[in-house]
C-alpha positions in Angstrom: 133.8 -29.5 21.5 134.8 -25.7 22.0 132.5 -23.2 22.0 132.8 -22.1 18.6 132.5 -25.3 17.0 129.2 -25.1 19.5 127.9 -22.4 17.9 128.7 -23.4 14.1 126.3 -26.5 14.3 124.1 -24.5 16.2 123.5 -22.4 13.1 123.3 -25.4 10.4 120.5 -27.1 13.0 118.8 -23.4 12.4 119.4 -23.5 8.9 118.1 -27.5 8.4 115.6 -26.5 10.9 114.6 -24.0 8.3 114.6 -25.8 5.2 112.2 -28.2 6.9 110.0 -25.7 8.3 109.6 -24.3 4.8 108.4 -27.5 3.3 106.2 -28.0 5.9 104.5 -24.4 5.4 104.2 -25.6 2.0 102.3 -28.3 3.1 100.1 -26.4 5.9 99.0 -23.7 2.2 98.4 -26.7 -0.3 96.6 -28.7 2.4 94.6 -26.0 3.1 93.3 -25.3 -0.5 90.2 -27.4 0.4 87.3 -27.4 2.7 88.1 -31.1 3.7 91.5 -30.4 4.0 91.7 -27.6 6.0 91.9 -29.5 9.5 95.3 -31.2 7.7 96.5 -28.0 6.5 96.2 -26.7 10.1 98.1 -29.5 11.2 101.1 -28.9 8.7 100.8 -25.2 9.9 101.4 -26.3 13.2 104.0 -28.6 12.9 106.0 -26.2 10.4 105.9 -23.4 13.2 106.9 -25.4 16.1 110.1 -26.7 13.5 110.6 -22.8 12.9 110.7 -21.8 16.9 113.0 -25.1 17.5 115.6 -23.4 14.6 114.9 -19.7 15.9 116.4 -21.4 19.2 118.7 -22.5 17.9 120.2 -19.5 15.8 119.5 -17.7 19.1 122.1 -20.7 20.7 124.1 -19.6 17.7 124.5 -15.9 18.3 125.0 -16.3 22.1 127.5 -18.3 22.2 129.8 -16.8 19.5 129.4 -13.5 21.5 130.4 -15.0 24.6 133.4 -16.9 22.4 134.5 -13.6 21.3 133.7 -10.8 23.9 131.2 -9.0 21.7 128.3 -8.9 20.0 128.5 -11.2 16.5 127.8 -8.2 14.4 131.5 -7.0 13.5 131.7 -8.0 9.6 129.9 -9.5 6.8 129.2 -13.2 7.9 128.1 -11.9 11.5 126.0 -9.3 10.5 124.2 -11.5 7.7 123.7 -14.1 9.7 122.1 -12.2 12.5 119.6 -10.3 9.9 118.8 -13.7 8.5 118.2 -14.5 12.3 115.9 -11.2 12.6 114.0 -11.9 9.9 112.8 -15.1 11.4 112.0 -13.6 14.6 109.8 -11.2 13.3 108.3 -13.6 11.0 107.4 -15.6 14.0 106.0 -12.8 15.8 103.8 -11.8 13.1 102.5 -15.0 12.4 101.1 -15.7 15.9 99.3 -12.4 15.6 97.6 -13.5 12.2 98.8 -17.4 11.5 98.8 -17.6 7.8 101.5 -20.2 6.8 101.6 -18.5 3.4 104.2 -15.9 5.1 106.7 -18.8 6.4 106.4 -20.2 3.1 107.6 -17.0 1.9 110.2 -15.6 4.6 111.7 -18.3 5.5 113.5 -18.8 2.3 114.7 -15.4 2.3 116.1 -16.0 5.2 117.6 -18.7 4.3 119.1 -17.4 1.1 120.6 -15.1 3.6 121.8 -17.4 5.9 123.5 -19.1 3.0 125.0 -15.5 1.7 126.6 -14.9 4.8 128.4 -18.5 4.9 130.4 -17.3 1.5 132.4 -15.0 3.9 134.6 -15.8 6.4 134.0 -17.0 9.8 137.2 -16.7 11.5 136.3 -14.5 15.4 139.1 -11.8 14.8 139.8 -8.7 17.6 137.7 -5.5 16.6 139.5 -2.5 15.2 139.4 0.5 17.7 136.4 2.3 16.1 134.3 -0.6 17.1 135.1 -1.0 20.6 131.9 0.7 21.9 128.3 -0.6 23.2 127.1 1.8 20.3 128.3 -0.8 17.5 125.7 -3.5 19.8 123.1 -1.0 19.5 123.5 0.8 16.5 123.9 -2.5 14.7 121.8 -4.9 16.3 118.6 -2.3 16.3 119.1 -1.5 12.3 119.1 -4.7 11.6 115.5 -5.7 13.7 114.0 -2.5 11.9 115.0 -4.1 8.3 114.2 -7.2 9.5 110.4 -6.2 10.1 110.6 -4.2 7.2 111.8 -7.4 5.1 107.8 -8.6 6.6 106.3 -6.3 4.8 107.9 -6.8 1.4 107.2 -11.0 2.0 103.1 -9.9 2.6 103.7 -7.6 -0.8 104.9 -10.1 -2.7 102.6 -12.5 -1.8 99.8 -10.0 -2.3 101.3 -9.1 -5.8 101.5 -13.1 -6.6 97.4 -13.1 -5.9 96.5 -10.5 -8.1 98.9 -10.0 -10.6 97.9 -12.1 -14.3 100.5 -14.2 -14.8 98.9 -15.5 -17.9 99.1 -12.0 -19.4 102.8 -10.0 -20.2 102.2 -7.2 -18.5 104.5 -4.2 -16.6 103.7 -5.5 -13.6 104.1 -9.4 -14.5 107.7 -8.4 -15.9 108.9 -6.8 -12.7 107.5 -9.4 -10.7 109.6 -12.1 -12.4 112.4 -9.4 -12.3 112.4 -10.0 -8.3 112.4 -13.8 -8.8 115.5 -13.3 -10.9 117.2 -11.2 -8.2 116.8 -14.2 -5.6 118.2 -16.5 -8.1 121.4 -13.9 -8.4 121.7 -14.7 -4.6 121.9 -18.4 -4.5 124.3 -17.4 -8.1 126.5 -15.6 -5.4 126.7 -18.9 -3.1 127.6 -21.3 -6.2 130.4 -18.9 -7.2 131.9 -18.9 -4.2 131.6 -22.2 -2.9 132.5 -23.6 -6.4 136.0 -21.4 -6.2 136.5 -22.2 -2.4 136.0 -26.4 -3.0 138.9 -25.8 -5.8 141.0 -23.0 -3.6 141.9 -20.6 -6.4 143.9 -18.2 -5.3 145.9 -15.2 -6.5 148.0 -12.1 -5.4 147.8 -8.6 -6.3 149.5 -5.3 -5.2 147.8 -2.3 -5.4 147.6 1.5 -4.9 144.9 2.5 -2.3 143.0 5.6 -2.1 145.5 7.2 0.5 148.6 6.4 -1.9 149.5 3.2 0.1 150.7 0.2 -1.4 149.2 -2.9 -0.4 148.6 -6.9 -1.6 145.2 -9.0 -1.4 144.4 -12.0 -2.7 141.4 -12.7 -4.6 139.6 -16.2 -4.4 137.9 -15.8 -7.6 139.0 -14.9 -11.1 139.9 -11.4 -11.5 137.6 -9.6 -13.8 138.4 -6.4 -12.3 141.9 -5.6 -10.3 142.3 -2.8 -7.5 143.9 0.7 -8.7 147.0 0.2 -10.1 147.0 -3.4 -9.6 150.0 -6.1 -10.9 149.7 -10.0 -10.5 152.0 -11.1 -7.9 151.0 -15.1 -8.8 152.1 -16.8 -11.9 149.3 -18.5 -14.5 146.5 -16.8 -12.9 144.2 -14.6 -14.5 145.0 -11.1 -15.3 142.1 -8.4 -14.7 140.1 -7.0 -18.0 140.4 -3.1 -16.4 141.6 -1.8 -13.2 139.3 0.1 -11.1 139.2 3.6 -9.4 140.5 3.3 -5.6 137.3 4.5 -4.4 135.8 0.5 -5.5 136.6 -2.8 -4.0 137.9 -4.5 -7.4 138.2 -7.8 -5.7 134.3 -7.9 -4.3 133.1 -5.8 -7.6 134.7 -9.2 -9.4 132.6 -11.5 -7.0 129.0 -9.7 -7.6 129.6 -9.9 -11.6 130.8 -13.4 -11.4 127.4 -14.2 -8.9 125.6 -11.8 -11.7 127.1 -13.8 -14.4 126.5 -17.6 -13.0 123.3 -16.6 -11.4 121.6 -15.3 -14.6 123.3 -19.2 -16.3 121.1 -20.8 -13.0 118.0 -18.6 -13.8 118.4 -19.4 -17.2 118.5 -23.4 -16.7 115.6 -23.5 -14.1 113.5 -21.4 -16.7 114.6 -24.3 -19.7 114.0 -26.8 -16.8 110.1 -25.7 -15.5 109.6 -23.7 -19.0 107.7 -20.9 -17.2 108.4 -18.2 -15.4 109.5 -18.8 -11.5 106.6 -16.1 -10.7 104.0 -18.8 -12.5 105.5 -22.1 -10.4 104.9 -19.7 -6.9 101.6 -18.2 -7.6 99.2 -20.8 -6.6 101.0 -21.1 -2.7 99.5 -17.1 -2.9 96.0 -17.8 -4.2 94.1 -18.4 -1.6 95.4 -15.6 0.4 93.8 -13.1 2.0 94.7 -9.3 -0.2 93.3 -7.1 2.3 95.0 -9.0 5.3 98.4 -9.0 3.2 97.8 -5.5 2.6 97.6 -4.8 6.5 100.0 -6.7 7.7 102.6 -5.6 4.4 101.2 -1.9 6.0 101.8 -2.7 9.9 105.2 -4.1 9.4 106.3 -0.6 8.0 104.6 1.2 10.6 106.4 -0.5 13.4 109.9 -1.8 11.6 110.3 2.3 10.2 110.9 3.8 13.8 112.9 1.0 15.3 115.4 1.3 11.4 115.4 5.0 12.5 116.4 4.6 15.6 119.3 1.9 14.5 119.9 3.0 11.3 120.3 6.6 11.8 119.9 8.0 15.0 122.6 5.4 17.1 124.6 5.8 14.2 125.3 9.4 14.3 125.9 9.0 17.4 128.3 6.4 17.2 130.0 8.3 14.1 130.7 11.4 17.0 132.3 8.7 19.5 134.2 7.3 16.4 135.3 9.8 13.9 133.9 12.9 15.6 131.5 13.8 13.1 127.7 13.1 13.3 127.5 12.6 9.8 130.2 11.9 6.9 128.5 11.0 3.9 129.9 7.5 4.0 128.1 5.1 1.0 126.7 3.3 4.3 125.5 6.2 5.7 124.0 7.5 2.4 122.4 4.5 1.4 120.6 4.3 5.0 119.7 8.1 4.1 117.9 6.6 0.7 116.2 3.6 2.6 115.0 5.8 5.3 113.6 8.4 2.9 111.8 5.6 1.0 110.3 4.6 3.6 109.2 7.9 4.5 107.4 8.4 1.0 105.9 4.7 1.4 104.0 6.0 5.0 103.2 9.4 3.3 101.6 8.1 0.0 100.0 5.6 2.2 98.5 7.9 4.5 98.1 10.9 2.0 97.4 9.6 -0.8 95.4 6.5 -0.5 98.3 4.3 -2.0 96.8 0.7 -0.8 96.9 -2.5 -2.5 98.6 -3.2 -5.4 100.7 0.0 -5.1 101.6 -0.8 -1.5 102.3 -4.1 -2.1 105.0 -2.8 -4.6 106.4 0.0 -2.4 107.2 -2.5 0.0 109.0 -5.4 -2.9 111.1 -2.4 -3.6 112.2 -1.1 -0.1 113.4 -4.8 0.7 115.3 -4.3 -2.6 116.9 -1.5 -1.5 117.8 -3.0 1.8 119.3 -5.5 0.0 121.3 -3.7 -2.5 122.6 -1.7 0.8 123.9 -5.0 2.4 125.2 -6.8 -0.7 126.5 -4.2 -3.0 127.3 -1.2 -1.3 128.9 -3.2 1.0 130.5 -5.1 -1.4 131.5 -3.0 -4.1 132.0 0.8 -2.7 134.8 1.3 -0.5 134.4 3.3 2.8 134.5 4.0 6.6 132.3 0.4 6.9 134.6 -1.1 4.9 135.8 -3.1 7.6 132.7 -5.1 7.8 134.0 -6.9 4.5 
């Protein structure tokens, strides 16, 4: 077995190791809903987290030997990257949880991370030489730190929604019930995202355009799902495949624009069928694993995450990034989409530790602070990275 085989069923073991983990949190919350039951729930609890450590080793297996495999860090495009923030986000969630062991937060973060995990599988794998602008320890550090600070950060949107799930009437239609389902919708747009493009990769579609880039170049690509959208100026280079409704300005990725509407499209059709299926809203099936949590303990830890994932994002996001933009393109700051949307994130939170600290925001408005930084995180990694072409476009 080569090494990168090695590390490919490393990172399944992590993901089964996962998916078992999370069942198992599910039973460490349920058993614990009684007094008599509380000694089995602490069981499950147990149990679930050793699973988790055993597919965080894993993961960790994973990412080490695919950097020694291909001389550098695993963080040079879209499947690397993912992957390691899907890894992040279970190593914080194991480090808060043996400060303040409530299984409720596996139960919670571990699917997220595994819809990530699953995300990043969609792109492809292949361990390719890195272009000149990433040959420097500043991608490692710049990268690899961003992604820890959003990982923590991705904590303290897990305690917000579970906080939200707790206190929020379901049974009522509210605002706040609305946009809580809203974020249950956006998950199921994810797992829309994998069924697209597994369903289009089993069948290999396939089909060639040329097209007109921003610098006047012309150039081919092939797109692996049916073209809603083509690239600027595009013409179909394959026979009896589909032709694009519009052509889009050079500036946008036509071929991954086409992927997020065709994940929009199929994922709202999934969300659809699970609501016919459980006729109730997904917000109402996950509520009672967040009853019997503690508010003002979500509300800490939802608060603490910020607190210690905002300066690390900083220092990754922002600061090692300007930095590496000098070494790279010698200019601290270019107004890249990346580099803007990391601007917006960081400002957010920024506005979430000032209203916290300023203005009393606890609780409920906290708790909803936090839901919509890890929405903007993830709108940074799936469609700006997806859709907008720029200087990071090479992490497609």
């Amino acid at each position: 077995m080569s090494l990168i085989d090695l590390s490919g069923n490393l990172l399944f073991v992590a993901f089964v190791a996962y998916l078992i983990a999370t069942l198992l949190f599910g039973g460490a919350v349920k058993g614990g809903s009684k007094d008599e039951s509380a000694d089995a729930g602490k069981k499950w609890g147990s149990l679930a987290i050793i699973i988790t450590l055993v597919g965080f080793i894993a993961n960790l297996g994973y990412f080490i030997t695919r950097w020694v495999y291909a001389g550098h860090a695993p963080v040079s495009n879209m499947f690397e990257f993912t992957t390691a923030f899907g890894m992040f986000v279970v190593g914080a969630f194991i480090l808060i949880y043996f400060i303040y062991k409530v299984p409720a937060l596996g139960l919670f973060a571990l699917p997220i991370a595994i819809i990530i995990i699953a995300y990043a599988s969609m792109f492809p794998r292949e361990v390719n030489p890195l272009i000149p602008a990433l040959k420097s320890y500043w991608l490692y550090i710049h990268v690899i730190t961003a992604a820890i600070g959003e990982s923590i950060l991705a904590i303290s949107a897990v305690a917000g929604l579970i906080y939200l799930l707790k206190n929020i009437d379901l049974t009522k239609k509210s605002k706040q019930s609305f946009w809580i389902e809203v974020v249950m919708y956006a998950l199921v747009l994810v797992l829309g995202f994998v069924a697209v493009t597994t369903t289009f990769n089993v069948t290999g579609y396939e089909a060639e355009f040329s097209y007109v880039d921003k610098d006047g170049n012309t150039k081919e690509i092939t797109y692996n799902t049916p073209a809603l959208f083509g690239m600027h100026q595009s013409e179909l280079l394959t026979a009896d495949k589909m032709q694009p409704i519009a052509d889009v300005p050079a500036i946008v990725n036509a071929k991954k624009l086409t992927t997020v509407v065709w994940s929009i499209l199929i994922g709202t059709l999934l969300y659809g069928l699970i609501r016919l299926i459980i006729r109730k809203p997904i917000a109402v099936i996950m509520q009672p694993f967040a009853k019997r949590a503690n508010s003002q303990l979500m509300d800490e830890i939802g608060y603490r995450s910020v607190l210690i994932g905002f300066p690390v994002f900083t220092l990754g996001a922002l600061i090692f990034a300007m930095i590496w933009a000098q070494e790279a393109w010698s200019r601290f700051w270019g107004w890249d989409p990346k580099e803007v949307w990391a601007l917006i994130t960081w400002l957010f939170y920024a506005a979430f530790l000032h209203l916290r600290l300023s203005k009393g925001w606890q609780g409920g408005k906290s708790a909803w602070l936090a839901v919509i930084g890890f929405v903007i995180i993830m709108f940074n990694l799936v469609a700006v990275n997806l859709i907008i072409a720029g200087l990071h476009s090479y992490a497609g």
